[in-house]
Structure formats: structure tokens, C-alpha cells
LOSE-255257 format. One line per 4 residues: their letters; for each residue x, y, z of C-alpha. Coordinates in Angstrom, 1 decimal, always signed. Layout:
BEGIN
A	X Y Z ~ ...
***
This chain:
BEGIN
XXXX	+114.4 +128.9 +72.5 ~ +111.2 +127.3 +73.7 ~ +109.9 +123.8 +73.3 ~ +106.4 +124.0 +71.9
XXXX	+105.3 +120.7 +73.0 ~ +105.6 +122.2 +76.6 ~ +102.8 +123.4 +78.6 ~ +103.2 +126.6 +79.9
XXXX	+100.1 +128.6 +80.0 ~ +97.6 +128.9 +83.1 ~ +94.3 +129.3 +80.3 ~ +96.0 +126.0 +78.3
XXXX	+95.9 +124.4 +82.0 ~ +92.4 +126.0 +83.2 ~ +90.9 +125.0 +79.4 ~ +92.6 +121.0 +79.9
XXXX	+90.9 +120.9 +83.6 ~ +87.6 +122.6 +83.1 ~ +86.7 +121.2 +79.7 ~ +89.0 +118.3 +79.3
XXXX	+88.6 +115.2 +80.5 ~ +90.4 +112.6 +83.4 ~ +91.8 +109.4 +83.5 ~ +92.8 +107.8 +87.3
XXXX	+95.4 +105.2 +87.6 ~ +96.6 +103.9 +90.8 ~ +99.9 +105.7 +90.3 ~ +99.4 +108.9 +88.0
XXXX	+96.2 +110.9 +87.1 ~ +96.3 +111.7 +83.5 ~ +94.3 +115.1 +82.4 ~ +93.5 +114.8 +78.5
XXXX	+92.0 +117.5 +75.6 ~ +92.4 +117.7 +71.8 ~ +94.0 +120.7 +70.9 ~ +93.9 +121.1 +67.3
XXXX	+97.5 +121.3 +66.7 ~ +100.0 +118.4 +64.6 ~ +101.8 +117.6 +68.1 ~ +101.1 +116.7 +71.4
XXXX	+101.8 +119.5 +74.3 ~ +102.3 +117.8 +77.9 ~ +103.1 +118.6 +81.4 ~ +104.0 +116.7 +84.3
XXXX	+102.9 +117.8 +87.9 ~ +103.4 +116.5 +91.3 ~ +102.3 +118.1 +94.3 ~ +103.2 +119.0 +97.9
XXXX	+101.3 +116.1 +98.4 ~ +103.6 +113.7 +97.0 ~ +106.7 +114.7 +99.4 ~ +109.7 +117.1 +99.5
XXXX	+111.1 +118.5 +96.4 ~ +113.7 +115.6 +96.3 ~ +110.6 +112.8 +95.7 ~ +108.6 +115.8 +93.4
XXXX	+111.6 +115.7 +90.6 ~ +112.1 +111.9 +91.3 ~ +108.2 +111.7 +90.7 ~ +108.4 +113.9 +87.5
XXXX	+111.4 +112.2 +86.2 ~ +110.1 +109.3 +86.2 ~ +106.8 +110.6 +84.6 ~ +109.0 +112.2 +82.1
XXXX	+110.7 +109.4 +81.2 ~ +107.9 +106.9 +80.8 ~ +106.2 +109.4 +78.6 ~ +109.7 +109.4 +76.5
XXXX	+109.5 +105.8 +75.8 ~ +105.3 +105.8 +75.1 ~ +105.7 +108.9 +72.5 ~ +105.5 +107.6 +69.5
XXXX	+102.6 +105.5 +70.2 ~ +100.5 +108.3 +71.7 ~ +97.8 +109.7 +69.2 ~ +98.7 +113.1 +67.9
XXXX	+97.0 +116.5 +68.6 ~ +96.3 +116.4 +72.5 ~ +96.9 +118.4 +75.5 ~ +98.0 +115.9 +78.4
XXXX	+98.7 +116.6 +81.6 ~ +100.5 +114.0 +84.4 ~ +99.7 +114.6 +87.7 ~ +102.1 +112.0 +89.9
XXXX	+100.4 +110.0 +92.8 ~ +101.8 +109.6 +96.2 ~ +102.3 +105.9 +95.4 ~ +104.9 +106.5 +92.6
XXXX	+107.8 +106.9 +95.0 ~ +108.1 +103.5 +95.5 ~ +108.0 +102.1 +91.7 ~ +110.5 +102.1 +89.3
XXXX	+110.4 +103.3 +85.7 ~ +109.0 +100.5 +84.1 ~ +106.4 +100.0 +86.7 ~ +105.2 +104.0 +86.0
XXXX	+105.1 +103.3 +82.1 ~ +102.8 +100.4 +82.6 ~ +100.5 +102.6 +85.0 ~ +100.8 +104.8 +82.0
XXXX	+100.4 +102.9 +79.3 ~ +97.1 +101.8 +81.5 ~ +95.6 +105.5 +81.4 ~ +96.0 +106.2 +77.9
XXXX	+94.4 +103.0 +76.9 ~ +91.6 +103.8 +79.0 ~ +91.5 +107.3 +77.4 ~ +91.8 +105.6 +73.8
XXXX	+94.4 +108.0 +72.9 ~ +97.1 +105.0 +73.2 ~ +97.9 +103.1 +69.3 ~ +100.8 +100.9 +69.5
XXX	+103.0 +101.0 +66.0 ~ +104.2 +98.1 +65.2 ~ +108.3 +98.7 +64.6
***
């Protein structure tokens, strides 16, 4: 079975690049949209640019699992798509969710809940 929260589609990705909008951090571009839905969908990219395919899942872990931790504070009903950075190879996880946590504060779709 499918995730739903999962970007999959080439129009959901065309639609989030042409009309979305872009956030640039020194470590991760973040591509934004609402999409009119109760949860957020995401994806997390990383191109040839950013090394073999041994540093492109180490860069999408680590996107992955600095969007874990930031979930619940994210504002509901947006497309978001992480694009990893060259740069991120040489951080570790907590360095990537501040970078993060950067973007979407920027984008003003970051609310922190106080637990």
C-alpha cells in the first residue's frame, strides 16, 4: 500500500516548480505550494550533482530524517519538496535540521508547538 504523504507524480512536481514557490539555504533548497489537502505531501531529491549514489541516499537520509524530527511543527496542507545541496555531505543530522528549520521559517510555514 502507498503512503499518501509521498510525492510521486511528475504534474504534482511540474505544478510545485512552476507555480510554487523557493526557499535557498546554504545546505538544502526547499520548493513549497499549498495543496488543499489535511496533510503535508513531501519529497526529497538530490542530484548527480551532489556525488555518487552512496553520498545521494546519505544526502536524502539525512533530509529524511531532519524532516522526521520538524513534522509536527510544519504547518499543514503543503506540497514541499527538499532538494539536498552539495554542502550537506559534510554535516551531520542536526546541523541539516537547523538548515531546515532555517527554510521553513523563512517560508513562514514553520510553528513550533509547545510540548
Amino acid at each position: 500500500m502507498r503512503k499518501p504523504d509521498v510525492l510521486r507524480n511528475k504534474k504534482d512536481f511540474s505544478s510545485i516548480y512552476n507555480n510554487g514557490k523557493s526557499i535557498g539555504g546554504k545546505y538544502l533548497v526547499v520548493f513549497y505550494k499549498k495543496n488543499g489537502l489535511l496533510f503535508n505531501r513531501r519529497a526529497f531529491l538530490a542530484s548527480k550533482k551532489v556525488g555518487g549514489s552512496v553520498q545521494r541516499n546519505r544526502a536524502r537520509r539525512l533530509l529524511r530524517e531532519s524532516y522526521r524530527h520538524l513534522e509536527d511543527d510544519i504547518k499543514k496542507g503543503y506540497d514541499l519538496i527538499f532538494i539536498a545541496r552539495k554542502s550537506i555531505l559534510k554535516l551531520k543530522c542536526a546541523d541539516v535540521k537547523e538548515s531546515m528549520e532555517a527554510a521553513l521559517k523563512k517560508a513562514n510555514i514553520f510553528e513550533k508547538t509547545i510540548r
